[in-house]
ROBAFI-723977 format. One record per residue (C-alpha): x negated, y, z; residue number from 1; residue in one letter. Coordinates in steps of 0.2 Angstrom, whole numbers, plus 5000, padded with zeros to 4 digits. Last residue first. Example, Ala and Ser with C-alpha at 12.3 -4.5 7.8 and 13.67 -1.06 7.14 Angstrom:
<fises>
FISE    x    y    z   k r
FISE 4932 4995 5036   2 S
FISE 4938 4978 5039   1 A
</fises>
This chain:
<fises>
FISE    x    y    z   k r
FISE 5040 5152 5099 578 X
FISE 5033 5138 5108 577 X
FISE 5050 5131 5116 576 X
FISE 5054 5129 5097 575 X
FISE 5038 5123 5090 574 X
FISE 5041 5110 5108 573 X
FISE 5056 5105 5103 572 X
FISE 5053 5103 5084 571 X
FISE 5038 5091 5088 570 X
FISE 5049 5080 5102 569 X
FISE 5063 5079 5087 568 X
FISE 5051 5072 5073 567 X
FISE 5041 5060 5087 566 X
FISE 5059 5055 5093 565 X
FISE 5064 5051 5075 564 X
FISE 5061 5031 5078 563 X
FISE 5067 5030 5094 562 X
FISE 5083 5039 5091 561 X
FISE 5087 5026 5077 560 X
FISE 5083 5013 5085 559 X
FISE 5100 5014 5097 558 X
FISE 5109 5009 5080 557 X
FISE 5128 5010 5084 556 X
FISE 5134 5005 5069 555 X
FISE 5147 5025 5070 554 X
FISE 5127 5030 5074 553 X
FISE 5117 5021 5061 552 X
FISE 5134 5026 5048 551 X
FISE 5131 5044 5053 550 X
FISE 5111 5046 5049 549 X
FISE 5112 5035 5034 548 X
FISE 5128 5048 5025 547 X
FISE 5113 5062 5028 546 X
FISE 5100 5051 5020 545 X
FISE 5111 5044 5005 544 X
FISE 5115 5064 5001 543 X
FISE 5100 5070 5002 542 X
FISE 5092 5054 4991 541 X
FISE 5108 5058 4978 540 X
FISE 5105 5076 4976 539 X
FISE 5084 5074 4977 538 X
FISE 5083 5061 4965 537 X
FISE 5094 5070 4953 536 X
FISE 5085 5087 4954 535 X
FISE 5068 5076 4951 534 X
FISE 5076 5066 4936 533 X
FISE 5081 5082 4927 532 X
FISE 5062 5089 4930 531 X
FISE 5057 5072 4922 530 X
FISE 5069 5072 4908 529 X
FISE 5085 5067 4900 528 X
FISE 5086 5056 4914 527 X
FISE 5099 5063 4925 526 X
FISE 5107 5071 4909 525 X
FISE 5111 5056 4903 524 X
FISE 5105 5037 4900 523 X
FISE 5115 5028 4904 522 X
FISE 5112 5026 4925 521 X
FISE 5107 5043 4930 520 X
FISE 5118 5049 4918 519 X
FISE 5126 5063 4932 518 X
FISE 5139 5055 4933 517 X
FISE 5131 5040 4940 516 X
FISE 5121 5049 4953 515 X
FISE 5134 5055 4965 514 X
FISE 5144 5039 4966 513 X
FISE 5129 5028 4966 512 X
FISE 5123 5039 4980 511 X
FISE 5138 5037 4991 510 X
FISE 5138 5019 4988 509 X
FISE 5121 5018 4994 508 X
FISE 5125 5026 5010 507 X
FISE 5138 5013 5014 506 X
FISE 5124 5001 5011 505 X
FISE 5114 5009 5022 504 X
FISE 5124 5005 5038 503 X
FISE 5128 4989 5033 502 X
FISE 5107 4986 5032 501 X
FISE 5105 4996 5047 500 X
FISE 5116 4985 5057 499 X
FISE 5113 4967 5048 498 X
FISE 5092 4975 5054 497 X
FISE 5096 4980 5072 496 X
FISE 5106 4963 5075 495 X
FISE 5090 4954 5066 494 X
FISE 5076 4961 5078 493 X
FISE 5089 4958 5096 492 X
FISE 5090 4941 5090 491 X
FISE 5072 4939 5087 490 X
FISE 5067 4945 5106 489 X
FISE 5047 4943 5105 488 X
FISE 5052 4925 5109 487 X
FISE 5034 4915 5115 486 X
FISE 5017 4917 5109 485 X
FISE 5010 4904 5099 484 X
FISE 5027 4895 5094 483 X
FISE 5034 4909 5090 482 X
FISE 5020 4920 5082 481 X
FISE 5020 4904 5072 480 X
FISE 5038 4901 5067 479 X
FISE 5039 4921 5063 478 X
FISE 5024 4921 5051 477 X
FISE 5032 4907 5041 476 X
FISE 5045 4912 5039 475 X
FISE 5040 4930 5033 474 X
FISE 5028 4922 5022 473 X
FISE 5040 4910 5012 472 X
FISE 5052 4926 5010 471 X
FISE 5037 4938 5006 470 X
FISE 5033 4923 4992 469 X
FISE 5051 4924 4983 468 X
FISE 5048 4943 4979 467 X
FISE 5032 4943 4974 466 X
FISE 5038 4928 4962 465 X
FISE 5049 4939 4956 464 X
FISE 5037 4953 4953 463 X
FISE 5029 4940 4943 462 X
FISE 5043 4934 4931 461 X
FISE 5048 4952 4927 460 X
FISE 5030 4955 4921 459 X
FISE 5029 4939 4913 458 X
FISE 5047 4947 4903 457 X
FISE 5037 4948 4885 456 X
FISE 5029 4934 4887 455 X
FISE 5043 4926 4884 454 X
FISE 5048 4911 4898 453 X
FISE 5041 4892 4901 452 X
FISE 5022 4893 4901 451 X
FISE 5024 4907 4913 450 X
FISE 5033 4898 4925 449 X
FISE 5021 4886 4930 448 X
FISE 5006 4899 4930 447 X
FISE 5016 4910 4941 446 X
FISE 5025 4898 4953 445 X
FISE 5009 4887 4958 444 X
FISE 5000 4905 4960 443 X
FISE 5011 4912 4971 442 X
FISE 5014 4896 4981 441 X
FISE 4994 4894 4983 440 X
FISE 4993 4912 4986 439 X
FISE 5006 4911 5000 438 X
FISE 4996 4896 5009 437 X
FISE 4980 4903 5008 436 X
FISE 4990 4918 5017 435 X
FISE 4997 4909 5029 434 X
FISE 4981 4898 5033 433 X
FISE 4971 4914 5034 432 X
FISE 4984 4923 5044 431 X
FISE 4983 4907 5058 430 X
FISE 4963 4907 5058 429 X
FISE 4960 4926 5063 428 X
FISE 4966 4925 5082 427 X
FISE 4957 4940 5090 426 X
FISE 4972 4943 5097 425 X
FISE 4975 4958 5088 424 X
FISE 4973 4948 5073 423 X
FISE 4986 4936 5078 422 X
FISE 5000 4949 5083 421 X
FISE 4994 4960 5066 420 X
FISE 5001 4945 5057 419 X
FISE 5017 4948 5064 418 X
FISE 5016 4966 5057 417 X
FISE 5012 4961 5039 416 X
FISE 5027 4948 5038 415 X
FISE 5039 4962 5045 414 X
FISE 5034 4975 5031 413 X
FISE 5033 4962 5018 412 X
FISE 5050 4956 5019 411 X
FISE 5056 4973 5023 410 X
FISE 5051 4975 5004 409 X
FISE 5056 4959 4996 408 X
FISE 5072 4965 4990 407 X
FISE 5063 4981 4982 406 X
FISE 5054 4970 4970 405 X
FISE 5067 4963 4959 404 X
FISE 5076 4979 4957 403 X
FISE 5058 4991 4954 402 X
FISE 5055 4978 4941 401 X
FISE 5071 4982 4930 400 X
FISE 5068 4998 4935 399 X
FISE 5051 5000 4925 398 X
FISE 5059 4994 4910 397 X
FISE 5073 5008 4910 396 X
FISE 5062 5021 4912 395 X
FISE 5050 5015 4896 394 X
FISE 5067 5016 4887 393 X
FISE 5071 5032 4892 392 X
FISE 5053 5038 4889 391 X
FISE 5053 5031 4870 390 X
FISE 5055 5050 4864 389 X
FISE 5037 5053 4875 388 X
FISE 5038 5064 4891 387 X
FISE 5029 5048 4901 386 X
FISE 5039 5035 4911 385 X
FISE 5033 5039 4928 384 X
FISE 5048 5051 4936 383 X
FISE 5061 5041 4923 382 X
FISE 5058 5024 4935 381 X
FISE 5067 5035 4949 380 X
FISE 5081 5038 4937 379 X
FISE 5082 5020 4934 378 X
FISE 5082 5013 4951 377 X
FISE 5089 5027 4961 376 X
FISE 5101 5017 4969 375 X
FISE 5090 4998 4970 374 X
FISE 5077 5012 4978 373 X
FISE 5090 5019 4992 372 X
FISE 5096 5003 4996 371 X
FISE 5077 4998 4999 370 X
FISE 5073 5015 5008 369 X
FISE 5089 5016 5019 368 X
FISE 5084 4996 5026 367 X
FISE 5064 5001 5025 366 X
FISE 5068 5016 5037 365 X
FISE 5077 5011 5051 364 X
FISE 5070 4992 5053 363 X
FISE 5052 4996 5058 362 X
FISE 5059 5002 5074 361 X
FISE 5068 4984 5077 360 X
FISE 5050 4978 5072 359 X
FISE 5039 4988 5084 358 X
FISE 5049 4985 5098 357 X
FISE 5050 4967 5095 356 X
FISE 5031 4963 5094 355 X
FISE 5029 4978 5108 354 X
FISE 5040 4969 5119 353 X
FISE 5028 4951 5115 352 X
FISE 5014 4961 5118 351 X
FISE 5019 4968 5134 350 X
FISE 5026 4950 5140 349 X
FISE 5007 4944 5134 348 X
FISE 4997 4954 5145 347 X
FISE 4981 4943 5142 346 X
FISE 4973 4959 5146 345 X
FISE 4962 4956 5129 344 X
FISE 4981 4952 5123 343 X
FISE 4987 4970 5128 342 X
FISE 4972 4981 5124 341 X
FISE 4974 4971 5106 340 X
FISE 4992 4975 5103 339 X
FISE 4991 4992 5110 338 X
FISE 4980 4994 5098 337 X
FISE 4990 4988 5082 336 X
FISE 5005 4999 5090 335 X
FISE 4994 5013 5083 334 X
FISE 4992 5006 5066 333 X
FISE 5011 4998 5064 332 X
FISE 5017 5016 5066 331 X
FISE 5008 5020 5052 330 X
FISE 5008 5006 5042 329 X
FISE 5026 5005 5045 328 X
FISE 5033 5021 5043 327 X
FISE 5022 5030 5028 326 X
FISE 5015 5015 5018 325 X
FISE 5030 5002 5020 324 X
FISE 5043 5017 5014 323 X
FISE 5029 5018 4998 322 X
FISE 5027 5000 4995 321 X
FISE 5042 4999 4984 320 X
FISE 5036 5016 4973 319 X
FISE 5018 5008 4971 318 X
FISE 5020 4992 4967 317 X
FISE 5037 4997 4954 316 X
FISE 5021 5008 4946 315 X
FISE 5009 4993 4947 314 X
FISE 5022 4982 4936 313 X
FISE 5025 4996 4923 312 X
FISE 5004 4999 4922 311 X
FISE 5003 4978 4921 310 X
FISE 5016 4977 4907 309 X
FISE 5034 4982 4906 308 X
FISE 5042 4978 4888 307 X
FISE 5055 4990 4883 306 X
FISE 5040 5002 4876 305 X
FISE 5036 4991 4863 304 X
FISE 5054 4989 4857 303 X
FISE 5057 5005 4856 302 X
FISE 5041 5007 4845 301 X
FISE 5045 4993 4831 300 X
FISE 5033 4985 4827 299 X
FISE 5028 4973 4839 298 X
FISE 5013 4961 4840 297 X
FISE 5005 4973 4853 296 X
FISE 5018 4970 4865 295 X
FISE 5016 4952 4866 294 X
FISE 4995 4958 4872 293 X
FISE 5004 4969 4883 292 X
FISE 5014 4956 4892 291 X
FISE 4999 4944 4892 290 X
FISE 4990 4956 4904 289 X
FISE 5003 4951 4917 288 X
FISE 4995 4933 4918 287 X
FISE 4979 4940 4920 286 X
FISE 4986 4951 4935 285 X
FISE 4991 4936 4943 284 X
FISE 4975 4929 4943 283 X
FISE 4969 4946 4950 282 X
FISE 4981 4946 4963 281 X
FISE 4978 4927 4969 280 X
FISE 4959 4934 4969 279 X
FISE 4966 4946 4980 278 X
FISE 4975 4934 4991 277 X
FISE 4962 4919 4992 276 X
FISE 4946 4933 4995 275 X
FISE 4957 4942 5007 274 X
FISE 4958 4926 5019 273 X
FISE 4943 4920 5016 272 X
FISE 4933 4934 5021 271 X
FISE 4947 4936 5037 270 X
FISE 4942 4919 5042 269 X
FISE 4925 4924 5043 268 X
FISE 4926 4938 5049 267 X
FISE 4931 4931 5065 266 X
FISE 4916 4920 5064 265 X
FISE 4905 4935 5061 264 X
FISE 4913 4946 5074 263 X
FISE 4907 4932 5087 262 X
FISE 4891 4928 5078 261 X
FISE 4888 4949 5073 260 X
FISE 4888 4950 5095 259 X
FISE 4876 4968 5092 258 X
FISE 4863 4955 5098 257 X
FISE 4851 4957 5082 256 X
FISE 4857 4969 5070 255 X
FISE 4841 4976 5065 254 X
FISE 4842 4992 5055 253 X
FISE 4850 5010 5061 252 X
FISE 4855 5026 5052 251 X
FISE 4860 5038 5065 250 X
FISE 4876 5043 5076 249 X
FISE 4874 5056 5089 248 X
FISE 4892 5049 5096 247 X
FISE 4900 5064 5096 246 X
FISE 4917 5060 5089 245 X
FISE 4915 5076 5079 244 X
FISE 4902 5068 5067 243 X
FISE 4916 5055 5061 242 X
FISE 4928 5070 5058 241 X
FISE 4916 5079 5047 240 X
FISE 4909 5061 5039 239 X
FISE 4926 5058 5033 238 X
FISE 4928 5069 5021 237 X
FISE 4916 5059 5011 236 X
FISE 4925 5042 5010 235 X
FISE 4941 5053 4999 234 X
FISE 4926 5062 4991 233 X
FISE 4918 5048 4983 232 X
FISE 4937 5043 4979 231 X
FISE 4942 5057 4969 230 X
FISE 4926 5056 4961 229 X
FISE 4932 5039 4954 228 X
FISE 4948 5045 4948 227 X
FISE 4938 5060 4940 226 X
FISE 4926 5049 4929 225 X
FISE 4941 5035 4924 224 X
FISE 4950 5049 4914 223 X
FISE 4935 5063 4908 222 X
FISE 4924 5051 4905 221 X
FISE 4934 5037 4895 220 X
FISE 4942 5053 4885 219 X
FISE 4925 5059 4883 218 X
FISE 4919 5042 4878 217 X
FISE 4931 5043 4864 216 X
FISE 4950 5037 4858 215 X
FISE 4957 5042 4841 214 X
FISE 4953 5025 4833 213 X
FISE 4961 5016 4847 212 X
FISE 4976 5027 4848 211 X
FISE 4980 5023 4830 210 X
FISE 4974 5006 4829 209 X
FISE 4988 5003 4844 208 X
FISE 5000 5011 4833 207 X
FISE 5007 5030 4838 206 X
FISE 5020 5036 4853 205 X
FISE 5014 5051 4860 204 X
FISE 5003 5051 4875 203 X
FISE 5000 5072 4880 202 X
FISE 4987 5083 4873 201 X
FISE 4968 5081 4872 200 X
FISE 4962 5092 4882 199 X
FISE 4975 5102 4892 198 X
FISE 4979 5083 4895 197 X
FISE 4964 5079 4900 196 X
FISE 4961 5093 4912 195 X
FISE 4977 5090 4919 194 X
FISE 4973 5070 4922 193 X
FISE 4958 5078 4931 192 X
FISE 4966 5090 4941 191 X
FISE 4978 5076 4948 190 X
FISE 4964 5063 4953 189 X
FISE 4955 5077 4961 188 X
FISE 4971 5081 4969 187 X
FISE 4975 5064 4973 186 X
FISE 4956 5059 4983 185 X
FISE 4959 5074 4994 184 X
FISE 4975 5067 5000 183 X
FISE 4969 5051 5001 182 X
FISE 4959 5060 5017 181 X
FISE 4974 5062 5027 180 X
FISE 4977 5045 5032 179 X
FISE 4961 5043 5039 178 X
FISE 4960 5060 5046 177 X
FISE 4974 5057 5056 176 X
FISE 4970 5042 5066 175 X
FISE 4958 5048 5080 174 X
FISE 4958 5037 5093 173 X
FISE 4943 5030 5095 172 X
FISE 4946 5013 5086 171 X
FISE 4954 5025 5075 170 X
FISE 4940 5031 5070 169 X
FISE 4928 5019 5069 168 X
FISE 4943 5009 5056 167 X
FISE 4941 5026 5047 166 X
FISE 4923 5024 5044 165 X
FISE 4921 5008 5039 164 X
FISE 4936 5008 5027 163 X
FISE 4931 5024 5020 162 X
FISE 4912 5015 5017 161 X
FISE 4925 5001 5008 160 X
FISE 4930 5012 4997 159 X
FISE 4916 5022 4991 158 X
FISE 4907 5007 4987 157 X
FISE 4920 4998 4977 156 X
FISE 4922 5013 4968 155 X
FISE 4909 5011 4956 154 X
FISE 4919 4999 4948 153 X
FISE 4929 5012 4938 152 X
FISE 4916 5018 4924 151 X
FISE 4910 5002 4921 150 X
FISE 4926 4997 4921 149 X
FISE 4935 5010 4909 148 X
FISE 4919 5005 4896 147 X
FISE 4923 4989 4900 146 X
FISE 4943 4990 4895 145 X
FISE 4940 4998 4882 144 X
FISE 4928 4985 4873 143 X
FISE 4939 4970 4880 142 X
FISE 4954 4981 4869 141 X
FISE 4944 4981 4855 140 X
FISE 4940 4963 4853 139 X
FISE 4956 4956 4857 138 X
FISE 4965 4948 4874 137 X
FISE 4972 4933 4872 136 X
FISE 4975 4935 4893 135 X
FISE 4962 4947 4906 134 X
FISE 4954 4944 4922 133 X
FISE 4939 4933 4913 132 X
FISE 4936 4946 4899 131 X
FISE 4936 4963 4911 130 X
FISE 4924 4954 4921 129 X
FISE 4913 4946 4910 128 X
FISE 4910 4965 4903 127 X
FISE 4909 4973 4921 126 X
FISE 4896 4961 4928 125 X
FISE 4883 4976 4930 124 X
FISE 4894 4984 4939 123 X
FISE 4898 4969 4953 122 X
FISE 4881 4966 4955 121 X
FISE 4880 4986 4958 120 X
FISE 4895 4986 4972 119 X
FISE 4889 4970 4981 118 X
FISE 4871 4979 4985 117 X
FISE 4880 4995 4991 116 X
FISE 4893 4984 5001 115 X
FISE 4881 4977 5009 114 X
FISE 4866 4990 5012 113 X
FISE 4882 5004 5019 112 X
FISE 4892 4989 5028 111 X
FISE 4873 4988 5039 110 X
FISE 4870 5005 5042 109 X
FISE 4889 5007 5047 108 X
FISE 4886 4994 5061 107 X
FISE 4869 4999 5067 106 X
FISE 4876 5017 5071 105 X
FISE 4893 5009 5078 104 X
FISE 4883 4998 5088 103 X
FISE 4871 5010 5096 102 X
FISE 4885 5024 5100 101 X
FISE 4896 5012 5106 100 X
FISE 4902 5023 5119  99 X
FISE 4886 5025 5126  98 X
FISE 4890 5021 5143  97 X
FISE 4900 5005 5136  96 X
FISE 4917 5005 5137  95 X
FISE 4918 5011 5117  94 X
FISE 4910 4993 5113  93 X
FISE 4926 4984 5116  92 X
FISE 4935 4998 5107  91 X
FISE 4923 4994 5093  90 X
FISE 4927 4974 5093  89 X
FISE 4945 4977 5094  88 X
FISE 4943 4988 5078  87 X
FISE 4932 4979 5067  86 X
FISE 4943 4960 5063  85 X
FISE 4958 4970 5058  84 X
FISE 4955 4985 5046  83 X
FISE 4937 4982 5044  82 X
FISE 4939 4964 5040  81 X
FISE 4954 4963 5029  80 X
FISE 4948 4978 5018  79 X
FISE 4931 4974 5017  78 X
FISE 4927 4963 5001  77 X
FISE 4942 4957 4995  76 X
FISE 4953 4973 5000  75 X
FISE 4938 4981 4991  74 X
FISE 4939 4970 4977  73 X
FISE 4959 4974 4972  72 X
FISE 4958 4994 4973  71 X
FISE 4939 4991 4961  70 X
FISE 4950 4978 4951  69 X
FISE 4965 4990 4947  68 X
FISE 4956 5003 4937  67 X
FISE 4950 4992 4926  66 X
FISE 4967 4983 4922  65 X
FISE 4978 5001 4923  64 X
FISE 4966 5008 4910  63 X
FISE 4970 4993 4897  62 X
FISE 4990 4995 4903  61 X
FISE 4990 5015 4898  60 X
FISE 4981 5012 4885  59 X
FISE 4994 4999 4878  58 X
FISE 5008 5009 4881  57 X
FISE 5022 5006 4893  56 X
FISE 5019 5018 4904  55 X
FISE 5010 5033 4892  54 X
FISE 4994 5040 4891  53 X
FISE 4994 5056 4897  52 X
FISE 5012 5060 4903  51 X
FISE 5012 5043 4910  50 X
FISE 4995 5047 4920  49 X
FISE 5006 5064 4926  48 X
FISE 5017 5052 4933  47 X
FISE 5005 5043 4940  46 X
FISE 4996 5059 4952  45 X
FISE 5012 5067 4954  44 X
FISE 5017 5050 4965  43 X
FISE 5001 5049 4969  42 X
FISE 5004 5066 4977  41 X
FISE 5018 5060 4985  40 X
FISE 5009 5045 4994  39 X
FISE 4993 5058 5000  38 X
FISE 5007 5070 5007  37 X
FISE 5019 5055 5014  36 X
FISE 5004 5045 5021  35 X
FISE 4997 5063 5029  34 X
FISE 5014 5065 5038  33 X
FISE 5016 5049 5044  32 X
FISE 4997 5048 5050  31 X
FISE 5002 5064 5062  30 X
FISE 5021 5055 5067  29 X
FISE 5012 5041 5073  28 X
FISE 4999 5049 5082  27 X
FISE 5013 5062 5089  26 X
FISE 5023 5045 5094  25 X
FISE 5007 5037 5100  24 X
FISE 5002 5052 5113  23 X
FISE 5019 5052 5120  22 X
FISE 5022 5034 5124  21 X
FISE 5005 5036 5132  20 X
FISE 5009 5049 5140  19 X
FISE 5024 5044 5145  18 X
FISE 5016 5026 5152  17 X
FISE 5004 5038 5162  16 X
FISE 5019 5048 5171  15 X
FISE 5026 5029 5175  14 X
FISE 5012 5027 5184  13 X
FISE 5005 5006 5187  12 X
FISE 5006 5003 5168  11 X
FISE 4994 4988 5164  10 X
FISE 4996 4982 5181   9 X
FISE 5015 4980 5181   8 X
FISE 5012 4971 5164   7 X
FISE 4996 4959 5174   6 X
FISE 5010 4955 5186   5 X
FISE 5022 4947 5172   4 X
FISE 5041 4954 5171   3 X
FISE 5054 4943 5169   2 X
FISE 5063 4936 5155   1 X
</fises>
């Protein structure tokens, strides 16, 4: 394929196409870094939830429903259109002499009024809520689950004013403080849940009219209270880096000729979009809830904690999307403008090598991270399964999710970055029709499986269906962004990923040979504990890494220098420095 004469435009200096190389692989390797801080400290902040309240536990599963809705209404409410629809329209703005200046003042006044005003409705609706999203729930589990709500929706707000602000400033640039800020929002979470269990001690197993006599408004402050301070101040730290763009920026009203038609109808398609996939999610959820409802007709406290509800469900969400959270989303982030510059240039062949570029890169880590997951499965699952005697078996439940859900994982990594292709272009009705599409699958599947299996295993059931769906997705992503824009070198993506994969698979069984002596598949030492499962994790993962790194090379995986270039440039130049 040959070169286009707006590509030879687009990169006339070879020095400034280094630079530029340059300045997105230390931006890359910047929001890495805070990714992997903020997602290990989650990872302390949930397993420290287990240790309060339990995995598998009914507590655990009404907390997890309330909490979930503020996460899942902001990605309805903001999260597609400020992450995708906003950004090209702000650097379109930032050419201006002000530097949009005027707009982005008039912009963030007018997400503070809207969200604020959808945020309250949303509050004062907590009780219908927590009833319509939930399945044969009883009386006192609704009354726990409101009081966590109206507790938990309030978060709505802070979200999405964090969405605004960090979509201004990347648009500008500056991409670190928005992945760093989580990391302020997990250690208020963490002190919290340390408070609480200095406070009232740590989740042993007990009857569900037990722990719902025992329970008080101090517990429900104390818990849902801090995790929603944690997120006023994950949108607050935001204003320092915001005022340091220089912009003077002020409250302002009227939004007449900011171009709010153009954005609008772009929003538009993005509105629907998130609203079809998260109330998907929500609908899915409901269906979950019915696992801890089966639970509750159990006696016998093993068995109660062999069935995974919406906490165990969320906590194989959370590991599996980890590897997708610091590499791709990362990486994906900066490329994403580039993307954009490129298609408002009509620079198609650049965006097309970007497409593929991005994707072979992609390829390195979610190929070590899903072998490595199925590997560590169990002992991984022991890390969040609480210090009760049923932890074991709590473990064990979570890693039959964490199984079915890691196969779909570089599924939804490559599926998320072709959208981007169409969302860069401005191009907002393709995603829609793909996600409307998925959620009508997922939802078709869900409710007309459900009927047909235990209730018990609806948490299996759906995180199958996940699975199935980032299939359906991927394909269907890939046929469009081919037939829209052209071959973004497919062959080229799927020889890097059969070479990564082989070459991960021989690290797996490296790992699987470390880890299963050491019980971390029975039972044993591995995960007699949470300190035990730590040493264990770090043996085997060490191990599986370091046997990675030769099998990409002996397989010949030329990505893999690309992807740790922004690690090996940093260490150079702290080496040259001292």
């Amino acid at each position: 394929m040959t070169e286009t004469p707006q590509a030879e435009q687009a990169n006339p200096d070879p020095k400034d196409a280094s630079r530029s190389r340059s300045l997105a692989a230390k931006a890359s390797a910047l929001m890495a870094a805070g990714t992997i801080v903020s997602r290990v400290l989650g990872f302390v902040r949930t397993s420290l939830l287990a240790v309060a309240i339990g995995s598998t536990a009914l507590v655990a599963d009404v907390f997890e429903t309330a909490n979930t809705i503020p996460n899942v209404i902001y990605m309805l409410l903001a999260g597609g259109v400020f992450n995708v629809v906003l950004v090209p329209q702000i650097i379109k703005q930032a050419k201006k002499a002000d530097r949009g200046a005027d707009y982005t003042s008039r912009l963030i006044t007018l997400a503070a009024l809207l969200i604020g005003a959808f945020t309250i409705a949303i509050t004062l609706l907590a009780a219908p809520i927590i009833d319509g999203l939930t399945l044969n729930w009883a009386g006192p589990k609704l009354a726990l689950g409101t009081a966590f709500a109206l507790w938990t929706l309030p978060q709505i707000f802070f979200y999405g004013m964090y969405a605004v602000i960090g979509q201004v400033l990347n648009a500008h640039g500056r991409f670190g403080a928005y992945m760093w800020a989580p990391v302020a929002n997990n250690i208020i979470a963490i002190g919290f849940i340390l408070f609480y269990i200095v406070m009232f001690g740590p989740y042993v197993v007990m009857p569900d009219t037990q722990q719902f006599s025992e329970w008080t408004t101090t517990h429900t402050i104390v818990l849902a209270g801090g995790h929603t301070l944690g997120i006023l101040v994950q949108a607050v730290v935001l204003l320092w880096p915001l005022k340091r763009l220089g912009l003077g920026l002020k409250p302002k009203f009227g939004w007449k000729g900011m171009g709010l038609r153009h954005t609008g109808r772009l929003a538009g398609f993005t509105i629907v979009t998130m609203m079809v996939g998260n109330i998907s999610n929500l609908m899915i959820n409901r269906l979950v809830t019915g696992a801890t409802e089966a639970r509750s007709q159990l006696d016998d406290p093993f068995e109660q904690a062999a069935i995974p509800g919406l906490q165990a469900l969320n906590i194989g969400q959370l590991i599996t999307v980890l590897p997708h959270s610091v590499f791709v989303l990362s990486i994906a982030t900066v490329l994403f403008n580039h993307l954009a510059r490129s298609m408002q240039d009509e620079d198609l062949e650049t965006a097309r090598r970007t497409t593929g570029s991005g994707l072979r890169t992609f390829a390195v880590p979610m190929m070590i991270s899903v072998v490595g997951i199925i590997v560590l499965a169990p002992t991984v699952a022991r890390l969040f399964a609480s210090t009760a005697d049923t932890a074991i078996v709590s473990a064990h439940a979570i890693a039959q999710i964490l199984l079915i859900l890691a196969l779909g994982m570089p599924l939804r990594s490559a599926h998320f970055y072709l959208l981007r292709v169409f969302y860069a272009a401005e191009n907002a009705m393709i995603p829609m029709v793909v996600q409307v599409g998925a959620a009508a699958l997922s939802l078709s599947l869900a409710y007309g499986i459900a009927p047909l299996v235990p209730p018990e295993t609806l948490a299996h059931l759906i995180a199958l269906v996940f699975t199935v769906v980032h299939v359906f997705q991927l394909a269907l992503t890939h046929m469009l962004v081919k037939r829209v824009y052209g071959d973004y070198g497919v062959k080229a993506v799927i020889s890097t990923y059969v070479r990564t994969g082989w070459a991960a698979i021989a690290a797996g069984i490296f790992g699987f040979a470390l880890l299963y002596p050491l019980g971390g598949y029975t039972g044993g030492w591995a995960m007699s504990s949470i300190p035990n499962a730590v040493i264990a994790c770090g043996l085997a993962g060490t191990v599986m890494v370091a046997v990675y790194l030769v099998a990409c090379r002996i397989f010949d995986v030329t990505e893999l220098q690309q992807f740790l270039n922004p690690i090996t440039n940093r260490l150079k130049r702290k080496t040259n420095t001292e």
